[in-house]
N, C-alpha and C positions, 0 to 999 in steps of 0.2 A: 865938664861936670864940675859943678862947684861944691864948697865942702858941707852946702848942705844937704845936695841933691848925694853925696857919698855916702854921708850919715844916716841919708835914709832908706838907702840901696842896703848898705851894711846891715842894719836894722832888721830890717825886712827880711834878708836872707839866714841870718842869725835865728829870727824866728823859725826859719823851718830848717835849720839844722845846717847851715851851712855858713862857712867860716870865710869871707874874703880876705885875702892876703891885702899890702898896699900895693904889690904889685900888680896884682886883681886888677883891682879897684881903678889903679891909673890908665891899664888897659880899655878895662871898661866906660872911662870917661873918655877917651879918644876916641871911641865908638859911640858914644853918643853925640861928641859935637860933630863928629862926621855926617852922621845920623841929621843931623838937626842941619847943618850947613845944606847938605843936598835934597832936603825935604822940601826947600824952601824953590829948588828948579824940574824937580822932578819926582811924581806921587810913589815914594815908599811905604809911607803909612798914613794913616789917616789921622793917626792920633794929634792934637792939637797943641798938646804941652809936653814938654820935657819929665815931669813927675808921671805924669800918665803912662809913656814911653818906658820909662826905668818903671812902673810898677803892673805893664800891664801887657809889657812884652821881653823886658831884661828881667826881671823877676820870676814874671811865669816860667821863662825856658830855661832856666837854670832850677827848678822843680825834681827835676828828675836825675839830676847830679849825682847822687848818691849811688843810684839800684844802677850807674852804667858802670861796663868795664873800665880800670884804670888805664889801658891801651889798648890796644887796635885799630880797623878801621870804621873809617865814620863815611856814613851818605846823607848827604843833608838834602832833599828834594823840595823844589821849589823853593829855593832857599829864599828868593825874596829879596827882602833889606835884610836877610842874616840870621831871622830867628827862627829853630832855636843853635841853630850851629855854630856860630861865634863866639855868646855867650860860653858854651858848652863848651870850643875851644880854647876859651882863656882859661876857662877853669881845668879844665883837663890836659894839660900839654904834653899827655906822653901819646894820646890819640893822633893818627891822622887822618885826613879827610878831604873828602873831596865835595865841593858844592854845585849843585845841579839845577842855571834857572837858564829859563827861556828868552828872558826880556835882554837886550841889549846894554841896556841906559843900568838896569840893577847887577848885570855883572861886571860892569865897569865900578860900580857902585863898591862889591864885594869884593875886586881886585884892588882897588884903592884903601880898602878899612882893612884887609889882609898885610898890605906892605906898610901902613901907618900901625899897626899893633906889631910886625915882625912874627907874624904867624906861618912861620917859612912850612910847616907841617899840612898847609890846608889849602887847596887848590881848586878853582872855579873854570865851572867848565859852562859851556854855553848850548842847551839843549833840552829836550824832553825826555822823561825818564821811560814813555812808549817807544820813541825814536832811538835815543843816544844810546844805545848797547855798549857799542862799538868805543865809547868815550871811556868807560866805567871799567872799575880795574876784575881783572878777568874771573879771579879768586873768588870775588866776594867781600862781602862787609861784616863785621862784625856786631853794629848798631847802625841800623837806619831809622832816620826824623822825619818827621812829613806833619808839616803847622799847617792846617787850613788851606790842604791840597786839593781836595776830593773829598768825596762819600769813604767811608771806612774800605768799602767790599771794593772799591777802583783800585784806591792806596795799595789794598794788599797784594790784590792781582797784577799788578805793576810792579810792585816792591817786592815780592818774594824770593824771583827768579834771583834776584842780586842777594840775597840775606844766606848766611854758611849758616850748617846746623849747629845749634845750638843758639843761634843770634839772638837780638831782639828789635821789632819794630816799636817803635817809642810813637804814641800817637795821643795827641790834646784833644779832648773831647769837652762839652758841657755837663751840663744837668740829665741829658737823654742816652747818656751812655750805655743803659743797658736797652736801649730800643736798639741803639748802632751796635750791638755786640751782638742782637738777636738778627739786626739784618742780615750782622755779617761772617753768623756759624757755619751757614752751606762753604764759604770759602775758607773759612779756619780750618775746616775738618778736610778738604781738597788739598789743603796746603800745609797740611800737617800742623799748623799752628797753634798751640795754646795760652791762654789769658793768665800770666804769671805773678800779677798783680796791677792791683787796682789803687792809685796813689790820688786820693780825693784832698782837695783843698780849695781854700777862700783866699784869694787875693786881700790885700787889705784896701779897705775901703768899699770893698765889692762885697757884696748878699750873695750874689749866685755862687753858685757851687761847682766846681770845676773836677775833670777828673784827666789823668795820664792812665793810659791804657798801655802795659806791658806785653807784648805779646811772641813769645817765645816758638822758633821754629824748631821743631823734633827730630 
């Protein structure tokens, strides 16, 4: 990450209330050239530019920063190329956490950007969150993530059984957020869960409107 792609990462986050350290920051750009170096052999993301990337996936997942506990644990499912649970571990380093993807090629992906940031707190396991029971720590989680996993009513029904009382599912929605909150009451009210806040925002340079959906087990 060069210093201007930092300045605009800083920028950005500053806007919505959030303060990067330089040691953030430095984090954060070894995770991007990571990002970028292994994009180029194998589909992480689609996105086409580096600006895009820091504004439209390091940006977004670091949204929700604020409303999460200052420790405990973390479930990141389907983690992907990482988002939003990397981010969310650089920033938060008193969490730990465990990441949960299926593909081979991306958890090699997310064990290498783990030991290139020294994120000794956050560990990738290789599995499906219907299958992998047995992988996942027995207690429970404290905040569980899920980017562009499934339909809301899958995520929860999936996600629950792991979430300790009082947790919260942390979930990135669009503009139709209240159609997917209406789909997905019969399993809120099943699973004792309720909608604790509703955190709406604009990307920059994006129109659409975007929302994080809080949703708290009772």
């Amino acid at each position: 990450m060069n210093s201007r792609e930092k300045q605009s990462l800083r920028g950005w986050t500053r806007n919505f209330g959030i303060h990067l350290s330089g040691h953030q920051l430095n984090l954060l750009s070894i995770y991007l050239d990571e990002l970028w170096d292994w994009n180029k052999k194998i589909n992480l993301t689609g996105l086409s530019s580096r600006q895009s990337i820091i504004r439209e996936l390091m940006l977004d997942s670091l949204i929700p920063l604020a409303f999460l506990p200052g420790q405990g644990r973390l479930l990141d499912v389907g983690s992907g190329a990482g988002f939003p649970g990397i981010p969310l571990m650089i920033c938060s380093p008193a969490l730990t956490a465990h990441f949960l993807e299926p593909n081979s090629k991306k958890t090699s992906f997310l064990k290498q950007v783990l030991r290139l940031t020294d994120l000794h707190q956050a560990v990738v396991f290789r599995g499906r969150i219907e299958k992998s029971k047995d992988l996942l720590h027995p207690q429970g989680y404290h905040v569980i993530t899920a980017r562009a996993l499934a339909p809301l009513p899958q995520v929860l029904k999936w996600c629950v059984p792991h979430l300790l009382p009082g947790g919260l599912i942390v979930n990135f929605q669009g503009d139709q957020h209240l159609k997917t909150l209406e789909e997905s009451s019969e399993v809120m009210r099943k699973h004792n869960l309720v909608l604790t806040q509703t955190i709406p925002y604009a990307l920059p340079k994006k129109s659409a409107q975007r929302h994080i959906l809080l949703l708290k087990k009772q």
